[in-house]
C-alpha positions, 0 to 999 in steps of 0.5 A: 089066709088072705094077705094083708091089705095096706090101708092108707086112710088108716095109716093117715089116721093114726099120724094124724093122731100122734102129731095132735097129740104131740102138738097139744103138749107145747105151749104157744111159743114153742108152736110159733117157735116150730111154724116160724122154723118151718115156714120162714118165707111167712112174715108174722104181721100186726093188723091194721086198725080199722079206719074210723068209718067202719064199726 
Protein backbone atom coordinates (compact mmCIF):
# COMPACT_ATOMS: atom_id res chain seq x y z
CA UNK A 1 0.00 0.00 0.00
CA UNK A 2 1.33 3.19 -1.00
CA UNK A 3 1.67 6.16 1.57
CA UNK A 4 -0.16 8.94 1.58
CA UNK A 5 1.00 11.76 -0.41
CA UNK A 6 0.56 15.38 1.64
CA UNK A 7 -1.37 17.75 -1.06
CA UNK A 8 -0.64 21.19 -0.31
CA UNK A 9 -2.83 22.73 -3.36
CA UNK A 10 -5.40 20.61 -1.91
CA UNK A 11 -4.94 21.81 1.62
CA UNK A 12 -5.17 25.72 0.43
CA UNK A 13 -8.39 24.62 -1.44
CA UNK A 14 -10.41 23.83 1.17
CA UNK A 15 -9.12 26.79 3.73
CA UNK A 16 -9.96 28.78 1.22
CA UNK A 17 -13.20 27.59 0.75
CA UNK A 18 -14.08 27.37 4.45
CA UNK A 19 -13.01 31.43 5.09
CA UNK A 20 -15.34 32.40 1.83
CA UNK A 21 -17.72 30.55 3.33
CA UNK A 22 -17.38 32.26 6.78
CA UNK A 23 -16.69 35.66 5.22
CA UNK A 24 -20.16 35.65 2.98
CA UNK A 25 -22.00 35.15 6.43
CA UNK A 26 -21.20 38.63 7.80
CA UNK A 27 -22.49 41.92 6.90
CA UNK A 28 -20.57 44.64 5.81
CA UNK A 29 -19.96 46.35 8.82
CA UNK A 30 -18.63 43.14 10.59
CA UNK A 31 -16.23 42.65 7.31
CA UNK A 32 -14.98 46.34 7.98
CA UNK A 33 -15.19 45.79 11.63
CA UNK A 34 -12.72 42.49 11.27
CA UNK A 35 -10.06 44.60 8.14
CA UNK A 36 -9.82 47.60 10.56
CA UNK A 37 -8.96 44.70 13.52
CA UNK A 38 -6.59 43.29 11.23
CA UNK A 39 -4.91 46.09 9.30
CA UNK A 40 -4.81 48.99 11.75
CA UNK A 41 -2.00 50.85 9.91
CA UNK A 42 -4.65 51.41 6.87
CA UNK A 43 -6.50 54.48 7.38
CA UNK A 44 -10.00 54.33 5.67
CA UNK A 45 -10.04 57.77 3.32
CA UNK A 46 -12.92 59.78 1.60
CA UNK A 47 -12.03 60.34 -2.02
CA UNK A 48 -11.33 63.59 -3.48
CA UNK A 49 -13.85 64.99 -6.10
CA UNK A 50 -12.61 65.32 -9.29
CA UNK A 51 -11.74 68.64 -10.24
CA UNK A 52 -14.17 70.61 -12.65
CA UNK A 53 -11.98 70.02 -15.79
CA UNK A 54 -11.98 66.34 -16.19
CA UNK A 55 -15.42 64.64 -17.16
Amino acid sequence: MKTKRFDSVKMMRDIRETVSKDLSKLSIREKIDLLEKEFPEIKIKKRRPLPLTVG
